[in-house]
C-alpha positions, -999 to +999 in steps of 0.1 A: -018-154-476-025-193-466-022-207-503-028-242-492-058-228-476-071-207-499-073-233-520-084-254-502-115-238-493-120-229-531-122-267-544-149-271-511-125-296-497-135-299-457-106-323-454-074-302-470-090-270-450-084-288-416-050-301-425-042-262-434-060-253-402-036-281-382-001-268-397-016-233-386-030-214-411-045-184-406-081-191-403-087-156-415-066-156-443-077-133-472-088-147-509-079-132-538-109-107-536-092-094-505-121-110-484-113-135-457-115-174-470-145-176-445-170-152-471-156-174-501-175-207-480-203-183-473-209-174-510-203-213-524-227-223-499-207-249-483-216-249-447-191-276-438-161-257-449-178-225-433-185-245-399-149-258-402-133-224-407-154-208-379-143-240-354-109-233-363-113-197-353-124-176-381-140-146-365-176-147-381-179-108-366-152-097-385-165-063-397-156-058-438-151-030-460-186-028-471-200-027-437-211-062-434-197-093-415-193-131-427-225-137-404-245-107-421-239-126-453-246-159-442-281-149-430-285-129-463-277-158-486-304-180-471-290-209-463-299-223-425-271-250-432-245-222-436-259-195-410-264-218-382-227-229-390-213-194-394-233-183-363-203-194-341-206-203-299-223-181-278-239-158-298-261-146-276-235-137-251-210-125-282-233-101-301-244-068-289-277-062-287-280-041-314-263-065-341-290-095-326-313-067-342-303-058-368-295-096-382-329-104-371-345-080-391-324-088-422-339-124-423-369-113-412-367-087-441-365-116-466-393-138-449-419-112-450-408-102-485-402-132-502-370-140-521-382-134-557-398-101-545-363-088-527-340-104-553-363-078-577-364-045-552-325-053-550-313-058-588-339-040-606-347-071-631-378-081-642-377-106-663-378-146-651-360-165-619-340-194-622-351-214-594-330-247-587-337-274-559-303-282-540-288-295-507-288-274-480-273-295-455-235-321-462-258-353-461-283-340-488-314-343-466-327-314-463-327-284-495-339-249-504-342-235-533-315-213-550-331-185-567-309-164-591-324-131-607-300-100-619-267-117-612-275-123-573-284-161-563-296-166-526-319-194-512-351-196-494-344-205-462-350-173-444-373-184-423-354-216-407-327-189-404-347-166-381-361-191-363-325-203-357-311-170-347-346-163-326-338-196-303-296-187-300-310-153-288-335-172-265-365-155-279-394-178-274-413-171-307-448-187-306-451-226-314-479-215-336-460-192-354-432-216-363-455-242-373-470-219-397-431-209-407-425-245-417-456-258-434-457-224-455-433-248-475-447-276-495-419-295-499-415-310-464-377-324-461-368-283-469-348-272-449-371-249-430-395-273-420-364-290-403-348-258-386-384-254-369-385-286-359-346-287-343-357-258-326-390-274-313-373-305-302-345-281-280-370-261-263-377-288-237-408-273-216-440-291-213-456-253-223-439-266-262-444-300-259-488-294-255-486-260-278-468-286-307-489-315-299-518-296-301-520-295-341-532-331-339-563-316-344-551-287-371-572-287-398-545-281-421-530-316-431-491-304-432-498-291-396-505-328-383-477-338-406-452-319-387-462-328-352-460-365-368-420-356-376-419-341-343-431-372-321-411-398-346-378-377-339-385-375-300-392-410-303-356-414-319-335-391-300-353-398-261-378-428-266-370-435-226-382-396-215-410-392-191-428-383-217-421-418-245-452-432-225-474-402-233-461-394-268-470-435-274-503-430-266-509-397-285-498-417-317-518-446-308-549-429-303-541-409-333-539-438-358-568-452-350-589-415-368-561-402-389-582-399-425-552-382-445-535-413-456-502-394-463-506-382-422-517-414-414-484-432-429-461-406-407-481-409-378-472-451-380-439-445-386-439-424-359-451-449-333-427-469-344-401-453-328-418-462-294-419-496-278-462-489-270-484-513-265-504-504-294-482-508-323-498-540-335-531-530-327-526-497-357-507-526-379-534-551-378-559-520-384-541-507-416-523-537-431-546-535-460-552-499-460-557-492-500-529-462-498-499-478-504-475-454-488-499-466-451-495-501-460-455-497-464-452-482-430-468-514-415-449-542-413-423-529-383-453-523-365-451-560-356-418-559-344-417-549-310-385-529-296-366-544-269-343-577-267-381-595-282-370-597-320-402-617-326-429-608-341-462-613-315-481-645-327-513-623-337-496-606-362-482-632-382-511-640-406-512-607-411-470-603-421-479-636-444-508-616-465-479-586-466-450-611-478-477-616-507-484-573-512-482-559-549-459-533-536-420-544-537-412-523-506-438-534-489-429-570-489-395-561-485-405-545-450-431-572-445-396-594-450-373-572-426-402-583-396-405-619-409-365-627-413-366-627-373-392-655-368-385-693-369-418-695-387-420-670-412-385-671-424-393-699-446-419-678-462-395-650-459-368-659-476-384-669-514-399-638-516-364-621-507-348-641-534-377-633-556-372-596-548-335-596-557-346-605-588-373-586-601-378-555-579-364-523-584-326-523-580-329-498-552-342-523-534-317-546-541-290-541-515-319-537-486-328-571-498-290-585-501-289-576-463-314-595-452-305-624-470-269-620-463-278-617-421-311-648-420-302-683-409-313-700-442-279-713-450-290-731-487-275-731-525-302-708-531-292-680-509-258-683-516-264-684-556-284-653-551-259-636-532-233-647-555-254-633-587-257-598-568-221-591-567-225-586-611-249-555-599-220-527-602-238-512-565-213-512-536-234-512-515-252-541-529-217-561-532-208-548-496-237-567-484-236-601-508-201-600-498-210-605-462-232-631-468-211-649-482-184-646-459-209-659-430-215-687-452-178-693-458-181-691-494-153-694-518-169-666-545-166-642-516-129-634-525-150-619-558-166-595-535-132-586-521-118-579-550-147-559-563-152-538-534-116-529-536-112-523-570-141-498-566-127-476-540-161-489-516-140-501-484-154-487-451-128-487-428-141-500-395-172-519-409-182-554-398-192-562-432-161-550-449-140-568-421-158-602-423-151-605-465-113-590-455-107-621-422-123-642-445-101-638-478-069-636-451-077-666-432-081-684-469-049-673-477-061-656-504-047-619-497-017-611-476-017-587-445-007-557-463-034-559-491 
């Protein structure tokens, strides 16, 4: 037995299990339950220690007393995160036939059923589930639901789990079936409605690209909701494909009918993502939409992509009755668009100031970095920035910091020493190195600090 190991993977430390993995532990060392390390990860849930274990050679396949494998209990805990880490390379190629079977019909067992249902046909309890949201994936984007009945917890992402093991076995399920997979949730950053979506966004063929695009027209609102996701993510990850020019125009044509204002509000922030010709015309149409979510997604609508950081001369009067918005965020977004322009800037900047002092404090370190970066250079911006290092945020500091360092302020040694004394460094970031060259060439710290 791997001790260091072992332990490792019990405290869900993803750092001290790849330093045990490095001096060569045995990536299928046993726990004290006699079960290898890699079904521990798989019952905590913790797809990054799982996906480390499996890259470091745990066999995933490895059949166990009871019958089943660490990948048979992955797909039956419910958690995409953790199955499509503990699914390993090549599965496809790996798994015979019969096992692809067999693991398919186990998630789809638990789809078709429902968790609550087989959490009940398996324990034999009847009274209440405890039903907790969580994290399904290391960044805390995406969650499922942990449902605990009888002593057995498992979550709810079965079906992002078959359509994950349907695509590594290359069978093409419907795009209208995995649509209806997804928005079957009604929380839409669960992780299902992401695992159909990854898999849309692989399957490359123009036959998926027209069945997905084809729900503009869905009657269903969380239909058009996801093929808004699916657009702004293509727009993200390939806004230079043949089809960026096409996928631009869909969007464009799309918010000028959109009636669901929470559709409407994705389907902006999906055109965004695309450097179209229409992105100020939908702006200019919805700056004073009445649904404030709409009117938040329109201010980078003036901003064209590119190396052009101005905003187009049409839209300015428009960003100057957004500066002035009830709705902090959206004058903060109105300010992101405005910092970039000679003209607005001026307007810009009082309403930033203003912002980082009355406006929610979440908002304060989006605001700090927009002060921190403009070319207003005045006591005012500097006294602001100066007053946001007493907010206890890191990030916040981080940012305040910077400014001042750009401004070659003497109270940015204050940042230093608050950023350090919370443990917030960032090795390798341009903020953190300006407030460190800064305090150095000041003579304020030595090399070694």
């Amino acid at each position: 037995m791997s001790r260091p190991l072992v332990d490792a993977v019990r405290a869900g430390d993803p750092v001290a299990v790849q330093e045990s993995l490095n001096e060569s532990a045995d990536p299928d060392t046993a726990g004290a339950d006699g079960l290898p390390v890699l079904c521990t990860a798989v019952a905590a849930f913790d797809s990054v220690v799982a996906g480390a274990l499996v890259d470091g050679g745990a066999d995933p396949d490895r059949v166990l007393p009871d019958g089943t494998t660490p990948l048979w209990r992955a797909v039956d805990g419910g958690s995409p995160a953790v199955a499509t880490a503990v699914l390993g390379r090549e599965p496809r190629l790996r798994l015979p036939e019969e096992t692809r079977e067999r693991l398919l019909a186990l998630a789809t067992a638990w789809h078709e059923t429902g968790v609550e249902e087989e959490l009940r046909r398996r324990t034999g309890a009847q009274g209440p589930v405890e039903a907790v949201r969580l994290p399904d994936d290391a960044e805390g984007f995406h969650f499922t639901h942990q449902v605990s009945l009888g002593g057995l917890s498992v979550r709810d992402g079965h079906a992002g789990i078959l359509t994950a093991l349907e695509w590594a076995f290359r069978i093409l399920t419907p795009v209208d079936e995995l649509i209806t997979r997804a928005t079957a949730v009604p929380e839409e950053d669960h992780a299902t409605w992401w695992e159909v979506l990854r898999v849309l966004l692989d399957r490359r063929s123009e036959e998926t690209w027209s069945a997905v695009v084809a729900h503009r027209h869905h009657p269903a609102p969380a239909h058009r909701r996801f093929l808004a996701d699916y657009l702004r993510v293509r727009g993200i990850l390939a806004d230079d494909s043949p089809y960026a020019r096409r996928e631009g125009d869909v969007l464009s044509a799309w918010a000028a009918e959109e009636a669901d204002p929470a559709t409407l509000a994705r389907v902006l922030r999906a055109l965004d993502e695309f450097d179209h010709p229409g992105r100020q015309a939908a702006g200019l149409r919805h700056a004073a939409h009445p649904d404030v979510e709409v009117r938040r997604a329109v201010p980078a609508l003036f901003l064209p992509l590119g190396d052009d950081a101005r905003p187009a001369p049409r839209g300015r009067p428009t960003l100057r009755a957004l500066l002035r918005d009830p709705d902090a965020q959206v004058r903060l977004g109105a300010c992101r668009t405005a910092v970039g322009d000679a003209d607005l800037v001026r307007e810009a900047v009082p309403r930033l100031l203003r912002l980082v002092e009355e406006a929610d404090p979440e908002l304060h370190a989006a605001a700090a970095a927009l002060l921190a970066s403009c070319p207003d250079r005045t006591a005012a911006v500097a006294g602001s920035l100066a007053a946001l290092l007493e907010s206890g945020d890191p990030p916040t500091v981080l940012e305040a910091g910077y400014g001042l360092a750009l401004r070659d302020d003497p109270r940015t040694v204050d940042a230093y020493h608050r950023i350090r004394s919370a443990g917030a460094v960032h090795e390798y970031d341009h903020r953190w190195d300006a407030i460190w060259q800064w305090s150095r060439d000041n003579g304020l710290i030595t090399p070694v600090d």
